[in-house]
C-alpha positions in Angstrom: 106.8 79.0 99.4 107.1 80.8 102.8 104.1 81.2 105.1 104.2 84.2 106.6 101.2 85.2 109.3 100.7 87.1 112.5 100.8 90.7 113.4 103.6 92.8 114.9 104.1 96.5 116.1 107.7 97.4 115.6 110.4 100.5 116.1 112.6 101.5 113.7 116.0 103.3 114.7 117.8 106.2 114.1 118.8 105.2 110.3 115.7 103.7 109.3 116.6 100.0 110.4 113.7 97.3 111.1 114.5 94.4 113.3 112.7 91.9 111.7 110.2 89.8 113.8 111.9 86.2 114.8 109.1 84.2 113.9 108.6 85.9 110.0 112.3 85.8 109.9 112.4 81.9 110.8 109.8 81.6 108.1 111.9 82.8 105.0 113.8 79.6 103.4 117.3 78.8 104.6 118.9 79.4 101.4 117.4 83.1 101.1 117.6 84.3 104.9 120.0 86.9 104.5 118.5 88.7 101.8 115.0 90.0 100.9 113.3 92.0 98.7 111.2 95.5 99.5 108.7 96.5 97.1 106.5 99.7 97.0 102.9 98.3 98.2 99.9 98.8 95.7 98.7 100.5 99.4 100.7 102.6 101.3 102.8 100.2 102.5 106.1 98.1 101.9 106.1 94.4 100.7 108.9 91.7 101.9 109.2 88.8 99.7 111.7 86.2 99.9 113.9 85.8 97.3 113.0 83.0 95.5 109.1 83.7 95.7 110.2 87.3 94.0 111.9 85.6 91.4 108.7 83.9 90.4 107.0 86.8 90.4 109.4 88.9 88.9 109.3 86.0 85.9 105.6 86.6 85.3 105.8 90.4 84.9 108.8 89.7 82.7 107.0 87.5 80.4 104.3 90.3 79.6 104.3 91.5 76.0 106.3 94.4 76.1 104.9 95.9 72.8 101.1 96.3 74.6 101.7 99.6 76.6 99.7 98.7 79.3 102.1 96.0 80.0 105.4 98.3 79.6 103.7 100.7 82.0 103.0 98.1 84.9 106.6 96.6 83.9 108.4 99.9 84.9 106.6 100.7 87.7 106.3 97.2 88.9 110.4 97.1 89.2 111.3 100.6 90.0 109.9 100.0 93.4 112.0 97.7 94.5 115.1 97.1 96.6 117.0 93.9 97.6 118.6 94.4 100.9 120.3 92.2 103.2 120.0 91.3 107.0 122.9 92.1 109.5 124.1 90.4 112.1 121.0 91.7 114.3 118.3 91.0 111.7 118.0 94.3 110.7 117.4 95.5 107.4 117.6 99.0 106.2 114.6 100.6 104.5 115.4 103.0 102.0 114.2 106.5 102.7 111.8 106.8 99.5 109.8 103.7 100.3 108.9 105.1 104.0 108.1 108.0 102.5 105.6 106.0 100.0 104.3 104.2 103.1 104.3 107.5 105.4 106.0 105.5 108.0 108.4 107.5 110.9 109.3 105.3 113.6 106.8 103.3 114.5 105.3 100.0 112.0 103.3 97.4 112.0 104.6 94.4 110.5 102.1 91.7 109.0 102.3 88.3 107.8 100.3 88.2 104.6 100.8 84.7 103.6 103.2 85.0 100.5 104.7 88.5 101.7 105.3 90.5 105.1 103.7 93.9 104.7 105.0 97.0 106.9 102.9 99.5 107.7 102.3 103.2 109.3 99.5 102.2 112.3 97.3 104.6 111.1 97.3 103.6 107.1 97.0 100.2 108.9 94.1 100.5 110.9 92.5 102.2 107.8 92.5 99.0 106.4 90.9 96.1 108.7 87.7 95.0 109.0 86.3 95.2 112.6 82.8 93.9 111.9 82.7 90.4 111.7 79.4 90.5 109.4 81.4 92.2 107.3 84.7 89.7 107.2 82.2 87.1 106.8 80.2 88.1 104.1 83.6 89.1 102.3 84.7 85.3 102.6 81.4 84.1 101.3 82.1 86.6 98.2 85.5 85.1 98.0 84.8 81.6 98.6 81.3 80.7 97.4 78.5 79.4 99.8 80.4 75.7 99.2 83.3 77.2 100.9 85.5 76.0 97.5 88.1 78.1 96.2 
């Protein structure tokens, strides 16, 4: 599975292109480098998954019980908002219109490594989202963690 981290402010161009960062690009596996997929965030925001790492996922919302409605109404909504679209030459990809519009993006994004994804934001939803205190960050890892520092 790809590791994807750091933090990037990026421009898109005139159609809607992202040059994606070299060192996220040099993180997605060889054999799926030219293609990647963009999902609708649960945020306002767009997810990048490598292909193979989608397919798992994509395998795990499949096998859901499609006769519990819950499940059929996270299915079509989970897959709807997604696009596979392929790098160029430049390591651009295209961004379809409708998911900058979910994400309120123009032409300026920040692009973060979230571990299993790269998430591509608007700054301002962004900023909206990080934690500035460190109290704060720390008492969220204890939440997370335990006091033992397990997972």
């Amino acid at each position: 599975m790809p590791l994807f981290t750091g933090e990037y402010k990026c421009k898109l161009d005139a159609k809607g292109r992202l040059v994606l960062p070299a060192k996220l690009k040099a993180s997605l596996p060889a054999e799926a480098a030219q293609s990647v997929i963009l999902m609708r965030g649960f945020e306002p925001c767009i997810y990048l998954y490598s292909l193979p790492y989608w397919h798992a996922i994509a395998q795990r919302v499949v096998a859901l019980n499609e006769f519990v409605e819950e499940y059929r109404n996270f299915q079509r909504n989970f897959f709807r908002g997604h696009s596979e679209v392929e790098l160029d030459a430049a390591g651009r990809l295209l961004i379809p219109r409708i998911m900058l519009i979910h994400a309120n993006i123009d032409k300026i994004v920040v692009v973060v490594g979230a571990g299993n994804r790269v998430e591509i934001w608007s700054p301002e939803s962004y900023e909206s989202t990080l934690i500035y205190q460190s109290q704060k960050f720390s008492q969220m890892a204890e939440r997370i963690f335990g006091k033992e520092g397990s997972a």
